[in-house]
N, C-alpha and C positions, 0 to 999 in steps of 0.2 A: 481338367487341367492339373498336372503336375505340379507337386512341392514346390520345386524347383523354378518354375514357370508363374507360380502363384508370388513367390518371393519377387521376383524379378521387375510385376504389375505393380506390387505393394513397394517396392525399392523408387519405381522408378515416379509413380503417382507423388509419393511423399517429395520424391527432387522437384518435381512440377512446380507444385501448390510453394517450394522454399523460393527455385528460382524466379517465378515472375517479381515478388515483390523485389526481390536483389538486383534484376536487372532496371526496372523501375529505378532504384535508388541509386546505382552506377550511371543512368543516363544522367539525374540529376549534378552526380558528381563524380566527373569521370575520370577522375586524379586516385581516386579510391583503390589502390590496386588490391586491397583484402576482397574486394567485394567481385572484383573481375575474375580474382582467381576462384573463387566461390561459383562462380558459375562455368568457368571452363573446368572444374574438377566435376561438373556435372554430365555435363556432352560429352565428358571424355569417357566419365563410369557406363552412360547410356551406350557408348560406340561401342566401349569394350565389352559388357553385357550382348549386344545386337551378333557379335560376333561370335558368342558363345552359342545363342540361342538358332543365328542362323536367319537373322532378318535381315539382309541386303539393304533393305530401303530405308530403314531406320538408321542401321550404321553409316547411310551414304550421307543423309541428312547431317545427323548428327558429326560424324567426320567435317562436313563442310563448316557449319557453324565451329566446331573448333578451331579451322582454318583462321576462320578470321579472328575469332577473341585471340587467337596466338600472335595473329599481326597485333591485336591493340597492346596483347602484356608485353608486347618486343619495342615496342613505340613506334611502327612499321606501318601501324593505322591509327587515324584519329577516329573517336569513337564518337557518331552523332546521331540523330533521333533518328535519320536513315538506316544507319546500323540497327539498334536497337529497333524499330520498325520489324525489320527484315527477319530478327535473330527469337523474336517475338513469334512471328508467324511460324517458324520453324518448331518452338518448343507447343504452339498450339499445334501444329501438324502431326506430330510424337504423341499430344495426346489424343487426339481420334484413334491414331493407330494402336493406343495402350489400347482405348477400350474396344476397339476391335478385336486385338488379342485374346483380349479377358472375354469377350463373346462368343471365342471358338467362329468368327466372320473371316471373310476373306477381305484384304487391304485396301480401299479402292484407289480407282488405278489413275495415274495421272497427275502432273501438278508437282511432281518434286522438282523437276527440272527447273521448271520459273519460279520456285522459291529459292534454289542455290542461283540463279540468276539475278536474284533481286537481293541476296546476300553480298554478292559482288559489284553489284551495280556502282555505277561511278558518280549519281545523282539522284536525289529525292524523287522525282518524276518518274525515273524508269523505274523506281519501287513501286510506285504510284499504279503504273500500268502495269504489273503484275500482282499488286499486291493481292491475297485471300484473305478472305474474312475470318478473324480470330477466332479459335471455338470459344476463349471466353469475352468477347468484345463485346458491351454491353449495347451497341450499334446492331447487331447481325450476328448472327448464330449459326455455326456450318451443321448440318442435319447429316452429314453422309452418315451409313453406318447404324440408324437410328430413325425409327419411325416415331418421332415426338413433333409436335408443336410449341412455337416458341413465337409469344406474343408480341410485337413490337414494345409494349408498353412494358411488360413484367421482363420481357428478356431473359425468362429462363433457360439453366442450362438444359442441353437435351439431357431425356432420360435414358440412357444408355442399359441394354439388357446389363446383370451384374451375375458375378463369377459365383456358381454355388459353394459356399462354404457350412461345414459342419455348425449346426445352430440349435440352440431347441428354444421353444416360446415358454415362456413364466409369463406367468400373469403381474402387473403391476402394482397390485396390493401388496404381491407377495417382497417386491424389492424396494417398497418402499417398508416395509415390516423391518427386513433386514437391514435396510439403512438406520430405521427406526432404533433400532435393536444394536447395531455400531454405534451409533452418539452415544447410548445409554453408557454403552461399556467406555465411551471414551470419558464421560462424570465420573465414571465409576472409576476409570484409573487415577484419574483428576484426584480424586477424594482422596482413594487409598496414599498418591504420593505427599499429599498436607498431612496428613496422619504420621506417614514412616519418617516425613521433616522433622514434622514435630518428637517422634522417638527415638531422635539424632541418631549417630552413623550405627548399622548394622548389619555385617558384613553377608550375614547369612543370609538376609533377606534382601538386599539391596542387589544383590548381583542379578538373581533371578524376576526380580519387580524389572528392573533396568532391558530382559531379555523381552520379558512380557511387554513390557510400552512399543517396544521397536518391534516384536509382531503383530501390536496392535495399528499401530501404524501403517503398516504395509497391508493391514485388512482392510483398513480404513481406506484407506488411498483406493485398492483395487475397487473396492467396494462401490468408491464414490465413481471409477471412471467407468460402472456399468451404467449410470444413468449421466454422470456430470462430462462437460468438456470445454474445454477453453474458449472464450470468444476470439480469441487472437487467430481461429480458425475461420473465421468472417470475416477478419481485418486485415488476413493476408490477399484476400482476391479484391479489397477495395483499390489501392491505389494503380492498380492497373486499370481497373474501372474507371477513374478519374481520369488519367494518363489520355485513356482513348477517346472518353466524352470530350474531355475539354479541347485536345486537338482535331475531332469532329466541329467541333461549334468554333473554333476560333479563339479560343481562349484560354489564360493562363491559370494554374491551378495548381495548389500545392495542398497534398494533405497531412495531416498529422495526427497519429494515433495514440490512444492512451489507454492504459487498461486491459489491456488484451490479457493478462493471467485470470482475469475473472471467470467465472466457470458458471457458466447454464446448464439445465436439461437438456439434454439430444434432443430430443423433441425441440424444446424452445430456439433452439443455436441455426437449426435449419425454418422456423417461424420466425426468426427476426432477419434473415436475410435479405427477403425482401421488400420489407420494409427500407430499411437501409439499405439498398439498390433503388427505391424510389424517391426515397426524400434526399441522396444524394444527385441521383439525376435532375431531381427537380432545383434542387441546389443549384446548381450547376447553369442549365438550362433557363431558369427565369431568374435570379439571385444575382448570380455573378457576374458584370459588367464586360465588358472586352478591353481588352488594356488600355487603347488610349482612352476610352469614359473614365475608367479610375485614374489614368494618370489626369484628367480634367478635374477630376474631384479631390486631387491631393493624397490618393491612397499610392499604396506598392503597386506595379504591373501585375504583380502576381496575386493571385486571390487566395486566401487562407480559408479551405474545410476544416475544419477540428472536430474529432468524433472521438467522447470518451465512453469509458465504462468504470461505476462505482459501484460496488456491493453496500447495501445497507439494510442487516438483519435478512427480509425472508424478500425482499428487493432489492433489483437489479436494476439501476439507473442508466440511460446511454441517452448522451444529450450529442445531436450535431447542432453546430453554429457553422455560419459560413460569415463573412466579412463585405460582402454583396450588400445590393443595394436595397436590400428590405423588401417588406410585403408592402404593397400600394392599397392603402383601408379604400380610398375612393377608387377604386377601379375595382378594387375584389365590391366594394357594394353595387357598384353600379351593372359589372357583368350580372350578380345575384337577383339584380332587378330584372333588367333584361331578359333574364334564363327561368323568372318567376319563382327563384327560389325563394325572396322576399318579395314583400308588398312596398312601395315607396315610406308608404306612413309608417312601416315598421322599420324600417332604414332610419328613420329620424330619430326614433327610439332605443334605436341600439347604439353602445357604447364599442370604442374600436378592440377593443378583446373580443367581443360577442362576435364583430366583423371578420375578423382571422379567424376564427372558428369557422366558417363559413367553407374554408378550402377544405374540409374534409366530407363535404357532403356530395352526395354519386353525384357524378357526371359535370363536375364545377371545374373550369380551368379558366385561367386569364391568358394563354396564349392566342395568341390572333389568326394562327395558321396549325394546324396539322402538322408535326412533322412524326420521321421514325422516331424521338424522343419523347416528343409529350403534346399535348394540344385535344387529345379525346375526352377527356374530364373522366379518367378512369384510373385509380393509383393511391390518393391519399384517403378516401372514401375505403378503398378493401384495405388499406394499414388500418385503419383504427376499429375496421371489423372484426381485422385479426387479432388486434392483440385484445380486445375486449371479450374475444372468445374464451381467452385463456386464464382472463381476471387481469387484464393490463390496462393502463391509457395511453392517449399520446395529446402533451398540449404543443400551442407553438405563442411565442411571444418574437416582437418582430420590432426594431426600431428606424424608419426610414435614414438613409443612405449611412448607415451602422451594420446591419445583418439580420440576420434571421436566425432562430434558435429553438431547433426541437427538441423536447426532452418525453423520452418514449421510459412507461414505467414496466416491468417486466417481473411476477411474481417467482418466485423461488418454490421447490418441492424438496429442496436438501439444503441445509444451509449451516457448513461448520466454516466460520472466519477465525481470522488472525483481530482481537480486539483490546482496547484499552479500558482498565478499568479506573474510573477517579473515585472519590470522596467529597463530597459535600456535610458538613455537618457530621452524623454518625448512620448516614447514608451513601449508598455506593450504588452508579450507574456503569455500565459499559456502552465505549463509542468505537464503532468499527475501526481499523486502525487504516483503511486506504483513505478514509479522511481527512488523516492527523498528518499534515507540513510540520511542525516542529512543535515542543514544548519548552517554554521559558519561565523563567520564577518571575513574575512583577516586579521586582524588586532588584532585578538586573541594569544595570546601566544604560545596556543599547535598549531597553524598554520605555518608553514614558506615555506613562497611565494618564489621561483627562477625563473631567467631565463636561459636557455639557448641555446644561441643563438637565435633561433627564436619560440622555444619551450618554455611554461610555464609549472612547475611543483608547484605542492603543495604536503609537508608532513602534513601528520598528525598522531595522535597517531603512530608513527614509520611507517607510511605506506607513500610511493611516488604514487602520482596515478599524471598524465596528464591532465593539464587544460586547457581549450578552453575559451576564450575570447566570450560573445554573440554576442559582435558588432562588433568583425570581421568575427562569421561566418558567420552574416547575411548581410556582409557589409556597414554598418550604421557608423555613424560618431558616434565619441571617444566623450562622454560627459566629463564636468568638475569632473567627479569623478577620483580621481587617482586611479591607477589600486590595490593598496595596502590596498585601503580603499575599497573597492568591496564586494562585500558578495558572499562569494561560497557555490553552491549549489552541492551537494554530489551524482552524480546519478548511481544506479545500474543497471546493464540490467540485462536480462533472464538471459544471459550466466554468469552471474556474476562477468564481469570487472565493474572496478568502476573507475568514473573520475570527475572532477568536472568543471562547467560552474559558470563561472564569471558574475555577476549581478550586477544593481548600488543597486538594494535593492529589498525585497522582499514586494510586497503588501497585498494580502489576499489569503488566500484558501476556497474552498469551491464546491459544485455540477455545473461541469459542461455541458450541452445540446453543445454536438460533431455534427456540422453540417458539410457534404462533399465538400471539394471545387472543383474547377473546375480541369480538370484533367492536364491543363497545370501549374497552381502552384503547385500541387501533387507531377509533374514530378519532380517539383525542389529537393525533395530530402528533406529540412527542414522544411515541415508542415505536416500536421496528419489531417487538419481538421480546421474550425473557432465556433465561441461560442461569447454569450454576456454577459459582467460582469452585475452586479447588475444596474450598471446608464445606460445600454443600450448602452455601448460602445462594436463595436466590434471588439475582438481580433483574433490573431490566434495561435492554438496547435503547440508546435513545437513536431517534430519527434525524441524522441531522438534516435532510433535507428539507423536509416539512417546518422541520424549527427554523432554521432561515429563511424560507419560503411566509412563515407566520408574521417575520420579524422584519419583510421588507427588502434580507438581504442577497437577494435572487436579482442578477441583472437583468433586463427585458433582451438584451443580443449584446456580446461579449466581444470589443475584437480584441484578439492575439496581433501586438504590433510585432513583426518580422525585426529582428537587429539589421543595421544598417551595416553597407558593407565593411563601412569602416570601420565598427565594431568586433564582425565577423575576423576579419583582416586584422585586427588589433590581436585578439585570441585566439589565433590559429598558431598551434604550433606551440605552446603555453599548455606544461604540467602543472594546472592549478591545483591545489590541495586545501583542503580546508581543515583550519582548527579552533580549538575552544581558548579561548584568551580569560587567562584569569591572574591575580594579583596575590602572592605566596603572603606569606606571616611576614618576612623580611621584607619584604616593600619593593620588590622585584617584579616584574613583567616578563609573566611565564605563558607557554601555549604550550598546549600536546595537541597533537592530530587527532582529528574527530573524531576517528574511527574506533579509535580506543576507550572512547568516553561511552560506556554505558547508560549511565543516567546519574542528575543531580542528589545527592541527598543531604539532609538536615538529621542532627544528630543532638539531642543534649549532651553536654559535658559530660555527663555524667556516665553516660555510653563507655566511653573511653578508658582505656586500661595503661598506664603509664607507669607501673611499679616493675617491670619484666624492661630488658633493655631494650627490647625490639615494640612497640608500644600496637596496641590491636584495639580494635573497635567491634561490636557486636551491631549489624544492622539486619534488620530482616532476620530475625535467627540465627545469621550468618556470621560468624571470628573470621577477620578480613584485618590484615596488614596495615598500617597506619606510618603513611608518612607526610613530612611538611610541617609538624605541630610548633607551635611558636616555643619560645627558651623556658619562659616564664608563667606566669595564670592565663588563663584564656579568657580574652577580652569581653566575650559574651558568654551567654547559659548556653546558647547553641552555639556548633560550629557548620560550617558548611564542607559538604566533602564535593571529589568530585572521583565517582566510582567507574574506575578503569579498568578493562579486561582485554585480553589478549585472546580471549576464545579456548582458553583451558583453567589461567589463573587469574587473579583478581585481588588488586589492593585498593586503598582510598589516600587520594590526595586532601589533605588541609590546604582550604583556600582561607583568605579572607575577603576577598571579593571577586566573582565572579563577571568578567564583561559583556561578552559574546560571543557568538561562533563567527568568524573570520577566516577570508581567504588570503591565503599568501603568496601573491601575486610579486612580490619581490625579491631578490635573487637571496638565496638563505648560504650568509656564509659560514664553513665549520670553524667549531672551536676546539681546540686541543686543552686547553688547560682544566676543563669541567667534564669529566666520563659522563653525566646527568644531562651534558645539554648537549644537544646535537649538531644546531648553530643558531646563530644571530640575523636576526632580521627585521624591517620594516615595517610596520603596521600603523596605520594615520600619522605618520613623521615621528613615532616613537620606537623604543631599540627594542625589541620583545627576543628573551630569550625563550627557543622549541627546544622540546626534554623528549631526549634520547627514549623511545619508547623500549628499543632491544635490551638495553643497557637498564632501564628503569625495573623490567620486569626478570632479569637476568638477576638484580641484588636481592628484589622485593617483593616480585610475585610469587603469590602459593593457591592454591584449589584450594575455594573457600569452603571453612568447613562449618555445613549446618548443624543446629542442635541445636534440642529444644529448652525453654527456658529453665531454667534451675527452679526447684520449689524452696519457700522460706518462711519458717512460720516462725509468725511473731507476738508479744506479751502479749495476753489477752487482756488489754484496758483500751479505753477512748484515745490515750496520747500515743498509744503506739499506733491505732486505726485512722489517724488524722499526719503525726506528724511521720511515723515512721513508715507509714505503710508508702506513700508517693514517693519517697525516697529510694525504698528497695525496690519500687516496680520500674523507677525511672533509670536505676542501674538494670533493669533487662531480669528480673526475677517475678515468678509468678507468687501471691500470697497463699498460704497453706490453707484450706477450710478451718475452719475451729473446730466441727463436729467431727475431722475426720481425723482416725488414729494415727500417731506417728507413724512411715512409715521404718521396718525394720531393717530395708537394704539399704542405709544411710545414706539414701538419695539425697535426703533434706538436708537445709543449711537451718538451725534454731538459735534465735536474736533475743538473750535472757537478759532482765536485769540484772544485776550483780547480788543484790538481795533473795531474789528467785534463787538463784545459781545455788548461792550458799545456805539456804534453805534445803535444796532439793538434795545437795551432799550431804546435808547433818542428818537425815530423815533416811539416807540411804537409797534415795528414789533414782526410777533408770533417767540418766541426763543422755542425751543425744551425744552422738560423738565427733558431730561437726557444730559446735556453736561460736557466736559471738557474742561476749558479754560487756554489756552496757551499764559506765559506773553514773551516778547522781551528779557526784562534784566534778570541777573542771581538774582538780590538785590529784598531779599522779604518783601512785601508792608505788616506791619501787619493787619489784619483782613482780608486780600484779599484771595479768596478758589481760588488761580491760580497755574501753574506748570508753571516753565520755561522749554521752548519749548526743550532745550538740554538735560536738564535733564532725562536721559533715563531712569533712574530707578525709579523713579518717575513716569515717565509717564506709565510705564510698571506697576506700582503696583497699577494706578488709572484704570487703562485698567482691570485688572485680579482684583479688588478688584466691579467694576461696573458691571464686567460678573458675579462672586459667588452672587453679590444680585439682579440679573437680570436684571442685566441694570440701577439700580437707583443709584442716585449720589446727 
């Protein structure tokens, strides 16, 4: 097969696998015209292609299916599960005949004509009587073309011969070595960039470090997708699968996917598929009700799948819940008895966990009849074979007439995440970051903290969710943070309970290299794995599924309640936008858009540089812009900022109180008289002024600039190691060693008595030539350049006014 011809398999396979889920989603919503046109720019590239190559039979196909999407985008047709039926079998028709092509076979012959017949057709029925079996219909499998078997029960697709392409075999030590050998290098760039931070800007070196990251990147990347690949490549042939089952059985069915960017083994991505092809069918099949029993029991007609995917450390988590009517413990026991899987007297003994356990054992089914779906007792018995082949499990927990809820665990061979690190104490863990729903200080307003009894709760936006203290899950001692001042971290699981973990603060996010630990900390239940931050310190992943799972707060089946239409219908058609609502120095009711909000920071006074007219803060290493500051002293030792970026530059707002993130759902009107605000609007019946982000960053933003802390060596006595020393560290300077010599490129800042000073000039001795001298008395000597030693605000302004001109004084 030609380049040319190879492109065209590879072109058109990939439109396959996009289209069905988009047609899927245009039946459900057939007002969608991004999504219609999305699929007739598909028929149309395959016609045109067909035409080029010289395939009549394809291009006729495909021509006709265009026919009619071009009636529905014209409004010439209405688009119905008839259509979509029809337009279905045509794009499975295209692919038999891809992998025909790709097989160097001849086309077989017959059957196009009653597919554009049943395209046209004026009723469901006549579809009916022509329709063919989907090649991917999880019902029936079409074999033409293909000498495979395809089980009723697994439903595989056939195995079609495949096109020879250039390849050579490695061995898998060998690309696990080399992945090995990428992470390493990706700590290692890690390291090197906390180091060249720390040796502030360097133009020499920065430019070419900056070229190295971004080909380490692109090594990394390739690197990872010779073994890793998205699940979202499973998740596109599900809802067609659904689509077909459920209007096989009679039944309504809606699914919902989450996670799909998570990334497995090749190997693994093709071993979990059929899993999840069986516990969906089985969903489906025994689970899910027929509309009018749910409408008898008060649910939606429509039944809710939900299949997520969460990374956690060197596991991969995929829980399906359906909204169905549960596992039946007294029937799954009594078929068990029956079937001899149990003895009676052991039925008595078993608790209903032990019970549900029971549907994974060979040959176990509770259906009463045999169908093409399920009824052999052959399916959830080879899922938990297979994933325990690989070092995986699969449990199910199940609440009658609530749902049923699998969570299949799946171990990792590669594992770089995106992760969060916090602080507890003078401890720091990392928590994956698809975990993490949001982060709030306690001490927020839309926050309120309880206790009871021995349980802590937190609401937020009208929600109660269950809090977990870090340091006592991990049993660590209580730091000086009070528990009120804590920062709570929001985390979601698969299954989609939500609770929050209590922090003293959060530190940084960013890529982290998941290294496996030994299996006896594993066992403990709270880690996932270790990693090293940027300064080659190393941490460890906490678990959060096991830690909620420890902690109770794992639902037994979860449902997902569907918004009502009136809801729907309420917010259709509504640019909602969300913002961070906070309270300025002046006593005004301010928002910016969320987007802009980087993350919260706390800063002491003492941070702050207010002697230059444009006033700058140092956080993170980082001189970052400072606006909002109140007229006068500032009312606390700390202040609160709120650090804003635009994706290039970055300043810090002065808040004084922080509220919440909020949506503005009402109509936002401008104002002309303030260039800072953008308009006026509504939030809980109070007037909140939104700040012009264009305009904000147009006066005020700059590229913050790193660099590293100033050194400052101070008297050698107890009052200078006690009172002076927390002083100068808490303006952002590092303390000089004692033992180590000045040094000579008057990097240093030296903080003399006034006695020293005049000592050291009568004696003739080398003085530094950045100092600050500190006199005894309060009473100033005039013409003398001295600070009296107490004077803190003084000395704080000689400090931050000696760092903005680099140290000269």
């Amino acid at each position: 097969m030609d380049d040319l011809l190879a492109d065209f398999v590879a072109e058109t396979r990939e439109m396959l696998e996009a289209s069905e889920g988009e047609i899927i989603a245009w039946e459900a919503d057939p007002s969608d015209s991004a999504r219609i046109d999305t699929i007739f720019r598909f028929v149309h590239t395959v016609k045109g292609n067909c035409g080029f190559f010289d395939f009549p039979r394809l291009a006729g196909l495909s021509h006709a299916a265009e026919d009619a999407l071009a009636d529905c985008r014209a409004g010439r047709r209405e688009p119905d599960a008839a259509l979509v039926t029809a337009v279905l079998a045509i794009i499975d028709r295209i692919a038999l005949m891809v992998d025909a092509i790709e097989a160097g076979e001849e086309l077989s012959a017959g059957g196009d004509e009653e597919l554009i017949a049943a395209l046209n057709a004026a009723s469901e029925d006549d579809i009916i009587a022509v329709e063919t079996a989907p090649a991917h219909s999880p019902a029936s499998t079409i074999l033409e073309g293909c000498d495979a078997f395809a089980d009723e029960e697994t439903a595989k697709r056939p195995d079609c011969p495949a096109a020879v392409q250039r390849s050579i075999r490695l061995p898998v030590d060998l690309l696990d070595r080399v992945m090995s050998g990428v992470s390493d290098m990706v700590l290692a760039r890690n390291d090197l960039g906390h180091r060249l931070r720390q040796a502030g800007t360097q133009p020499t070196i920065d430019g070419p470090f900056e070229r190295l990251t971004t080909i380490l990147s692109d090594v990394r990347d390739a690197i990872t997708r010779m073994r890793m690949q998205r699940i979202e490549t499973v998740f596109a042939a599900l809802p067609r699968l659904v689509r077909d089952l459920s209007a096989d059985l009679g039944k309504q069915v809606m699914v919902d996917l989450e996670g799909g960017d998570v990334e497995l083994d090749r190997e693994m991505v093709e071993m979990v598929r059929d899993p999840l092809t069986h516990i969906i069918r089985n969903a489906i099949d025994h689970g899910m009700e027929v509309p009018s029993d749910r409408l008898k029991n008060g649910k939606r007609e429509i039944g809710l799948l939900s299949i997520a995917a969460r990374q956690s450390g060197n596991t991969i988590s995929i829980v399906v819940s359906d909204d169905g009517r549960g596992l039946d413990e007294e029937k799954i026991a009594a078929k068990a008895v029956d079937t001899g899987l149990i003895t009676a007297s052991q039925r008595t003994q078993m608790g209903r966990e032990a019970i549900l356990q029971l549907i994974f054992e060979p040959g176990f089914s509770t259906a009463d009849e045999v169908s093409n779906v399920s009824g052999r007792g052959v399916g959830l018995d080879v899922v938990r074979a297979n994933l325990q082949k690989v070092g995986g499990s699969i449990k199910v927990s199940s609440q009658p007439g609530v749902g049923t809820l699998f969570t299949l665990q799946i171990p990792l061979t590669l594992s770089i995440i995106a992760g969060l690190t916090v602080e507890i104490g003078e401890q720091r863990f990392a928590i994956p970051q698809s975990y993490v729903e949001e982060i709030i200080h306690s001490s927020a307003k839309a926050l309120d903290f309880t206790r009871v009894g021995e349980t802590a709760l937190v609401t937020f936006r009208g929600q109660r969710v269950p809090c977990l203290m870090l340091t006592q899950v991990l049993g660590l001692d209580v730091g000086d943070i009070d528990e009120r001042d804590q920062t709570m971290v929001l985390l979601r699981l698969a299954s989609g309970d939500l609770f929050a973990l209590a922090v003293d603060r959060i530190h940084t996010h960013g890529d982290l290299v998941v290294k496996p630990l030994a299996p006896a900390v594993m066992s403990s239940g709270f880690y996932a794995g270790s990693t090293l931050l940027d300064d080659g310190q190393p941490i460890l992943l906490l678990d959060v599924t096991n830690i909620a799972s420890n902690y109770g707060l794992v639902s037994d089946a979860r449902t997902r309640v569907l918004q009502t239409a009136e809801e729907t219908d309420s917010k259709a058609g509504k640019d909602i936008s969300r913002a961070m609502l906070f309270t300025d120095f002046h006593g005004r009711r301010c928002a910016v858009r969320l987007e802009l909000v980087k993350r919260i920071e706390t800063a002491p006074a003492s941070a702050i540089d207010r002697t230059s007219a444009s006033p700058r803060a140092v956080i993170d290493n980082a001189i970052l812009p400072l606006i909002g500051l109140p007229d006068g002293p500032f009312p606390a030792e700390k202040v609160r900022f709120l650090r804003l970026s635009d994706g290039d530059s970055e300043l810090l707002q002065a808040v004084r109180e922080i509220d919440d993130a909020v949506e503005l759902t009402e109509k936002l009107k401008p104002v002309t008289d303030d260039p800072l605000i953008e308009a006026v609007t509504l939030v809980g019946d109070q007037t909140v002024s939104l700040v012009d982000g264009h305009e904000l960053f147009a006066r005020y933003g700059e590229p913050p600039e790193i660099t590293a802390k100033p050194i400052c060596r101070l008297p050698g006595s107890e009052w200078s190691r006690s009172i002076l020393g927390p002083l100068v560290t808490s303006a952002g300077y590092d303390i000089a060693d004692e033992s180590s010599e000045p040094k000579e490129d008057g990097s240093e800042i030296c903080i003399m008595l006034e006695e020293e000073y005049e000592a050291a000039a009568a004696l003739e001795m080398p003085i530094a030539d950045k100092v600050i001298r500190l006199r005894s008395l309060p009473q100033e000597t005039p013409g003398e350049d001295t600070i009296y030693r107490y004077d803190r605000d003084a000395l704080v302004a000689a400090l931050h006014k000696a760092r903005a001109a680099g140290g000269n004084r």
